[in-house]
N, C-alpha and C positions, 0 to 999 in steps of 0.2 A: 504494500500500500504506500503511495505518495502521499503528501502534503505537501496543497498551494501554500506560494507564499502569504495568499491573503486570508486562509485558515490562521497560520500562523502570529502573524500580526491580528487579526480578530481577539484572540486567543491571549496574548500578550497585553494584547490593548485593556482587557477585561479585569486582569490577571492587575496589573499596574494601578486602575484607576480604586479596585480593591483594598490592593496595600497604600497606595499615597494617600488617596482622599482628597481632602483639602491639601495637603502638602505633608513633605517630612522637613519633623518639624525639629530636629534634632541634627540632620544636616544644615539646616538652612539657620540657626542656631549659632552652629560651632564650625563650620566650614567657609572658607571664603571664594565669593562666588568667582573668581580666576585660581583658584586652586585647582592645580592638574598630578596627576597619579598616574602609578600603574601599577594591575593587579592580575596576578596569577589563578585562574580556576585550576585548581590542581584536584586527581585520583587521591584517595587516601585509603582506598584500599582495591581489590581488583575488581575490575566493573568492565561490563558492554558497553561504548558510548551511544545514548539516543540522546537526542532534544537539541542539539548545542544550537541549532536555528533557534532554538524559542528566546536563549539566552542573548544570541547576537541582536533578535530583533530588541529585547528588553530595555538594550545599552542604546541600542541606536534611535529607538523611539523618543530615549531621553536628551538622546545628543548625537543627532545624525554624524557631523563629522568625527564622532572618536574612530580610534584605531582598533580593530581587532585581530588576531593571529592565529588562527586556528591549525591545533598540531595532529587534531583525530579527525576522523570521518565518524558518522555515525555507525554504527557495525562494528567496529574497531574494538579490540580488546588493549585496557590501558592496564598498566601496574601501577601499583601504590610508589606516589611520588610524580607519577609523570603530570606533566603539563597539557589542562586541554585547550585552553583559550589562554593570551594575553592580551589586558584589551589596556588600552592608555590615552589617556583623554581627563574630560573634565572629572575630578574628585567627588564634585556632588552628584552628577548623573552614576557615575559607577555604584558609589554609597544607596544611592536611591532604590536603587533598578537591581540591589546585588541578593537580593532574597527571591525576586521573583524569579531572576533568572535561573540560583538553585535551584528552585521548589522544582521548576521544569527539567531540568537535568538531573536533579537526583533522582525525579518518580520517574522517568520517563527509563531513564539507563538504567534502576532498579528492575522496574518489567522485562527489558532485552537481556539483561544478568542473569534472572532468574529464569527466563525461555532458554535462554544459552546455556543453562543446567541440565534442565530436562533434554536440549537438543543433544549435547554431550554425552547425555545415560544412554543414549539410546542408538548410539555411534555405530555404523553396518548392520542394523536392520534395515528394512525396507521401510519403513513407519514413518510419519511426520507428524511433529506435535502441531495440533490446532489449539487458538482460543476460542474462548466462547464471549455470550453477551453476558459475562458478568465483570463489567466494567464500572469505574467509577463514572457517577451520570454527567453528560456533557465533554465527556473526556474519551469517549468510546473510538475514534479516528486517531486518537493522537497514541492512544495506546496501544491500537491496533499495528499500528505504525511503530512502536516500542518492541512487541510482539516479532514483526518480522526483522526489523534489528538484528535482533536474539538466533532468528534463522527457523522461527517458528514460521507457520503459515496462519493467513485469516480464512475465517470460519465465515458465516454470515455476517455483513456487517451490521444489519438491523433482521425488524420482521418482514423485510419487502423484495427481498434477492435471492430467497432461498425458502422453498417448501419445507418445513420439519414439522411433522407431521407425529405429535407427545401423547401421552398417555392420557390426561386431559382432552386430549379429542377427540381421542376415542369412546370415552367415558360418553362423553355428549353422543358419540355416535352408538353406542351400542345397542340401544331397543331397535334401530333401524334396521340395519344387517347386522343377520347373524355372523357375516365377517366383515369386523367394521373395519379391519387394515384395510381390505380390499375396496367397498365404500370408499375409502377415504382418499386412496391413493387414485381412486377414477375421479373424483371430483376435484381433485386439485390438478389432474392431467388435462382436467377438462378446460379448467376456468381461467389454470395461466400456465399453456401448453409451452411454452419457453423455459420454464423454471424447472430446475433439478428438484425432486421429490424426494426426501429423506425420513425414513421411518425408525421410530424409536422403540426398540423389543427390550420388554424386559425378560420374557420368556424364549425356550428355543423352539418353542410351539408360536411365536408371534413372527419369529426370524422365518419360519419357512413359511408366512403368509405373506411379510414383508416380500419376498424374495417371488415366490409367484404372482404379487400383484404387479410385477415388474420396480419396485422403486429401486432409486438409483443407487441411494446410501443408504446401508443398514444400520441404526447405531443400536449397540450392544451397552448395554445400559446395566451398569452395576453387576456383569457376569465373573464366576470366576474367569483366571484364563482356563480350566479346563472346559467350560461351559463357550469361549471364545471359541476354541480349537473346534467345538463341536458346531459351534455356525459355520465357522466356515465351512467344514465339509457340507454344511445344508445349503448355504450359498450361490458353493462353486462354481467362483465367479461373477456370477450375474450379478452383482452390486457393491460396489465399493466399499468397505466397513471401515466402521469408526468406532475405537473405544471409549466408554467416557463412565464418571462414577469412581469415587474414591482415590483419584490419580495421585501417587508421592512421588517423590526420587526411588525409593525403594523398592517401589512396585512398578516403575515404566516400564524397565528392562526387561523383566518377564511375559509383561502384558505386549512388549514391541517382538516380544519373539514367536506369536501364537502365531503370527505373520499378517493382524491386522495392517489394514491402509494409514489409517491415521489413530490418532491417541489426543482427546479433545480433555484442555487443562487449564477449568477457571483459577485453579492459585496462580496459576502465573499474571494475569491480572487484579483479582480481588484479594490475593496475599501477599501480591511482591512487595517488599522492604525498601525504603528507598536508600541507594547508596551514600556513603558517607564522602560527597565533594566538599573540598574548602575554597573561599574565593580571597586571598591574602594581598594583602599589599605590599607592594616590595619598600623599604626605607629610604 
């Protein structure tokens, strides 16, 4: 996933007018207004780098001509110590604008860190980690965008691009047909015949109805992997699987070896930790 630059500046812009308010009132205080600096965003410990646009725009919103230096790419694995940005320029815009620009680099490279965990555990299987929509709200693009950083892949980005097709729908569907997969997966072929169909089994009695309704994606929902291994041979092939339910570090590697498609992983969104960046000023 990309992000325009006018996401970005929106986003920044929102983020800014948040933390300043009426002003800061502590630079503008103890700073004088031709005071110029320069300040290091430094790694302080090992991290994926995502966000550093959000931070560039932060600085530069406050004070278009300052300087910046960028040493990482986003994707980029940094060590403790190394240098991501050096920006130099006016003192007060830097002081102003230097929380917002962390909040965005630290949540943002936290999400690609902890993707880049999971992508890591799970190194020469065939499997791809996905996120899901368990996203912080309004932040769902930016983190999705963190996500593939990490080297994960995006799932659906909303409810509009992709049929998934829960157990809740079923629910609604069940006095109609006696098989409501089947139902469910003709009315969604029907009504937005573009859209990939995805169906959610909790059973391996719902996997082989999944699988002859023709839907595309199977997800396998809360299964042992020995309960995996067993869809698949009911599968065979006809539909792309997806694991999801209970996903750790401890448990990817086995769930990536039953030889599902994908391995679907809200912590890495609604649990990731934000990395510990410092923004220093040099003397």
């Amino acid at each position: 996933m990309e992000l325009t630059a006018a996401e970005i500046r929106r986003a920044v812009r929102a983020a800014l007018a948040e933390d300043l308010g009426s002003g800061d009132v502590t630079t503008q205080a103890t700073v004088p207004t031709n005071a110029q600096s320069v300040a290091l965003m430094r790694a302080r410990e090992p991290l994926v780098v995502a966000g550093l646009a959000f931070a560039e725009a932060a600085f530069r919103q406050l004070a278009p001509k300052i300087k910046i230096k960028k040493y990482f790419l986003d994707g980029q694995r940094a060590k403790v110590g190394d240098t991501l940005l050096k920006i130099s320029g006016s003192a007060r815009a830097i002081l102003s604008a230097e929380r917002v620009a962390l909040n965005f680099v630290q949540r943002l490279s936290g999400v690609a860190t902890a993707t880049a965990q999971f992508v890591d555990a799970i190194h020469g299987t065939r499997a791809k980690i996905l996120d899901t929509r368990k996203t912080t709200p309004g932040w769902r693009r930016l983190e999705k965008y963190a996500v593939a950083c990490g080297g994960g892949k995006n799932h659906r980005i909303g409810l509009f691009d992709l049929v998934l097709i829960k157990d809740n729908h079923l629910v609604a569907l069940q006095n109609e047909n006696v098989n409501a997969i089947a139902a469910a997966v003709r009315r969604a072929r029907k009504k937005f015949p573009k859209l990939k169909v995805e169906v959610e089994a909790d059973t391996l009695e719902q996997v082989a109805q999944a699988a002859a309704a023709g839907a595309d994606i199977i997800l396998l929902d809360n299964m042992t992997t020995a309960q995996m291994r067993q869809a698949l041979k009911i599968i065979r092939g006809r539909a792309i699987t997806e694991a999801s339910g209970g996903v750790n570090l401890k448990s990817v590697r086995n769930i990536a070896a039953t030889g599902v498609d994908f391995i679907s992983v809200g912590a890495i969104t609604h649990s990731a930790r934000a990395v510990d960046i410092g923004l220093d000023f040099e003397p």
